[in-house]
C-alpha positions as CSV (number, residue, x, y, z in Angstrom):
1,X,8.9,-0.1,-17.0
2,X,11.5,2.7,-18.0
3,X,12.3,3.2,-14.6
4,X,12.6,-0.6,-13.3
5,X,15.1,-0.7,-16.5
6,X,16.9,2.5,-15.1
7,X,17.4,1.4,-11.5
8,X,18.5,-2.0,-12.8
9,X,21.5,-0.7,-14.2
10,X,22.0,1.7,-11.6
11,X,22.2,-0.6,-9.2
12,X,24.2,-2.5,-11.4
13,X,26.9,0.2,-11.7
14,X,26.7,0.4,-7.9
15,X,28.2,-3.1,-7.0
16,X,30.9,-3.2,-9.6
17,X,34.1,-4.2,-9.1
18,X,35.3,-1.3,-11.3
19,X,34.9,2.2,-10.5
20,X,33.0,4.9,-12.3
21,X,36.0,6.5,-13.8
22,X,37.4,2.9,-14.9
23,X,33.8,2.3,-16.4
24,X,34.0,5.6,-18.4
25,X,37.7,4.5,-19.9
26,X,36.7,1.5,-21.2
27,X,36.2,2.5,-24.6
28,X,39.3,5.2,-24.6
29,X,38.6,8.5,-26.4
30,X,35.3,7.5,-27.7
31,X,33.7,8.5,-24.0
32,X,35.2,11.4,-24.6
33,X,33.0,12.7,-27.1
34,X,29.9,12.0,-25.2
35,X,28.8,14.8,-23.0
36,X,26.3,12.8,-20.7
37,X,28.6,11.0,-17.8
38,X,25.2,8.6,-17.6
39,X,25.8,7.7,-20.8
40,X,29.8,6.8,-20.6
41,X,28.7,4.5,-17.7
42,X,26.5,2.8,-19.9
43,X,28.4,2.5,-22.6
44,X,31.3,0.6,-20.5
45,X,28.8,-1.4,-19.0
46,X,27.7,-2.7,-22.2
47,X,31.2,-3.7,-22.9
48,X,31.2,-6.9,-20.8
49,X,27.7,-7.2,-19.3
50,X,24.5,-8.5,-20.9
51,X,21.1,-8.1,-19.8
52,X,18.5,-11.2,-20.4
53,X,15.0,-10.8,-19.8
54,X,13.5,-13.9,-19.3
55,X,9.8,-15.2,-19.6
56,X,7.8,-15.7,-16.5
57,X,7.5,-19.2,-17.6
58,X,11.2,-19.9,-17.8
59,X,11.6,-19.1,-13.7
60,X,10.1,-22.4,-12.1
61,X,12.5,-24.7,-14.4
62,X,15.2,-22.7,-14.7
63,X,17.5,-24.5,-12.0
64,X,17.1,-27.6,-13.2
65,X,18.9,-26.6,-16.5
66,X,22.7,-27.9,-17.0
67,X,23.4,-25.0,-18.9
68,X,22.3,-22.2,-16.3
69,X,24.0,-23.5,-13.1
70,X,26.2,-21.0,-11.8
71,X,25.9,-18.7,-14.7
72,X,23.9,-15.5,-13.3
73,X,26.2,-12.8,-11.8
74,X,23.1,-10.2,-11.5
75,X,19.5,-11.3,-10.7
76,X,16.8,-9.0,-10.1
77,X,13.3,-9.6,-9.2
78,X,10.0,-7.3,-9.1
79,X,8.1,-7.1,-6.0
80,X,5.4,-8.6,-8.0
81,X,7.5,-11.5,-8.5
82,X,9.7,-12.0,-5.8
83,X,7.5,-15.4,-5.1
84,X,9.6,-17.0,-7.5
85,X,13.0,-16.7,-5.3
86,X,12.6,-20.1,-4.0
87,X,16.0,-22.1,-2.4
88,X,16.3,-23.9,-5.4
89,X,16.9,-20.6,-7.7
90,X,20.4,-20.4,-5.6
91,X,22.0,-23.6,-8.0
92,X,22.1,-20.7,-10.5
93,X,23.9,-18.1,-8.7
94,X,27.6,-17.4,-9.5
95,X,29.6,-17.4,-6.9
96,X,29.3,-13.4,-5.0
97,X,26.3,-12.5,-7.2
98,X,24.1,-9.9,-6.7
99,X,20.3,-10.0,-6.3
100,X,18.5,-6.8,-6.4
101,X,15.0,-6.7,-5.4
102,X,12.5,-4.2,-5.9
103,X,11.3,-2.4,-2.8
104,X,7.7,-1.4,-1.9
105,X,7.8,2.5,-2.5
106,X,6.4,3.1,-5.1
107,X,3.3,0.4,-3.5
108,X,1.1,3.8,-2.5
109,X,-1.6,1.8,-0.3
110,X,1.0,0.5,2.1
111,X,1.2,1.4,5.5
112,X,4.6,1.6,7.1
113,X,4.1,-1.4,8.6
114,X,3.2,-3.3,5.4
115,X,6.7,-2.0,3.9
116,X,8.1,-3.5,6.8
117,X,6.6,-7.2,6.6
118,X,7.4,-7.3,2.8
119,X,11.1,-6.2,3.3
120,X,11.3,-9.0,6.7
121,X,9.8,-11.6,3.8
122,X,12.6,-10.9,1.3
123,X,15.0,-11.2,3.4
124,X,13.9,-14.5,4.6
125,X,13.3,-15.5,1.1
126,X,16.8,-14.4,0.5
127,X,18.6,-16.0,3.1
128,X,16.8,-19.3,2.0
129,X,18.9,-19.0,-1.8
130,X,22.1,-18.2,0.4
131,X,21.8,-14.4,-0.3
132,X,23.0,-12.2,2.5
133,X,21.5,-8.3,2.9
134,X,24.3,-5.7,1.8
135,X,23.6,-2.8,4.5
136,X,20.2,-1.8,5.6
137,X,17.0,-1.7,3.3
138,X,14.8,1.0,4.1
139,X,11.6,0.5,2.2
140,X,10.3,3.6,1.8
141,X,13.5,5.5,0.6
142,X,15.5,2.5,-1.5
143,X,14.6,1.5,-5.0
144,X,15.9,-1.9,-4.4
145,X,17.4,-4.5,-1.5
146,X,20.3,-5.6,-2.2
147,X,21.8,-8.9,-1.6
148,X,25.4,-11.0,-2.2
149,X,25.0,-14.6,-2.5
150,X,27.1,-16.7,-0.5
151,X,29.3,-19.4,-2.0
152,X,28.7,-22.8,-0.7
């Protein structure tokens, strides 16, 4: 779990408008102090970002919800959940967010050509919410596939 938590904000931290060395100035002299760079980034990031984890239950009625059209900038999804991006789930996509998905491997009973059916299913899945692949995905090297969603 630590390390789905880690990547997340990684990835985050990737797709930002801001770069790293605007992230670390956010909160002035008080990065400073703090000797970890990792820890600067995270510390900016907290300044205007919030994370919500959000019961499996909540996902199938989600986008039917007044109050959560158009209100998710970051979405991620676990391979063991990526059934639950369905076209509908695009309704609450902001305008240029990012979906990050969690690649196959670390799925150890794969073969190669496995990894490559899953990742050919996401983006299928993806393109059906409006989400367009950012670069290549290579399954068996990436953490997570990346996607922009499209504005209508």
């Amino acid at each position: 779990m630590q390390h789905n938590i880690t990547e997340i904000i990684e990835s985050l931290l990737r797709v930002l408008p801001h770069s790293s060395k605007q992230l670390d100035t956010v909160e002035g002299s008080k990065n400073q102090l703090a000797s970890d760079d990792s820890v600067q980034k995270w510390q900016g990031l907290a300044k205007w970002c919030k994370i919500h984890f959000m019961p499996v239950g909540a996902l199938s009625g989600i986008h039917s919800r007044d109050k959560f059209q158009r209100k998710f900038q970051f979405l991620y999804f676990s391979n063991s959940m990526i059934h639950h991006l369905l076209p509908p789930m695009s309704s609450i996509m902001s305008d240029n967010a990012h979906l990050f998905v969690e690649s196959t491997r670390f799925i150890l009973d794969l073969t190669k050509e496995k990894h490559g059916d899953y990742v050919r299913k996401v983006v299928s899945m993806a393109e059906k919410t409006r989400c367009k692949l950012e670069g290549e995905c290579r399954p068996l090297e990436d953490n997570v596939v990346v996607f922009t969603h499209i504005p209508q």
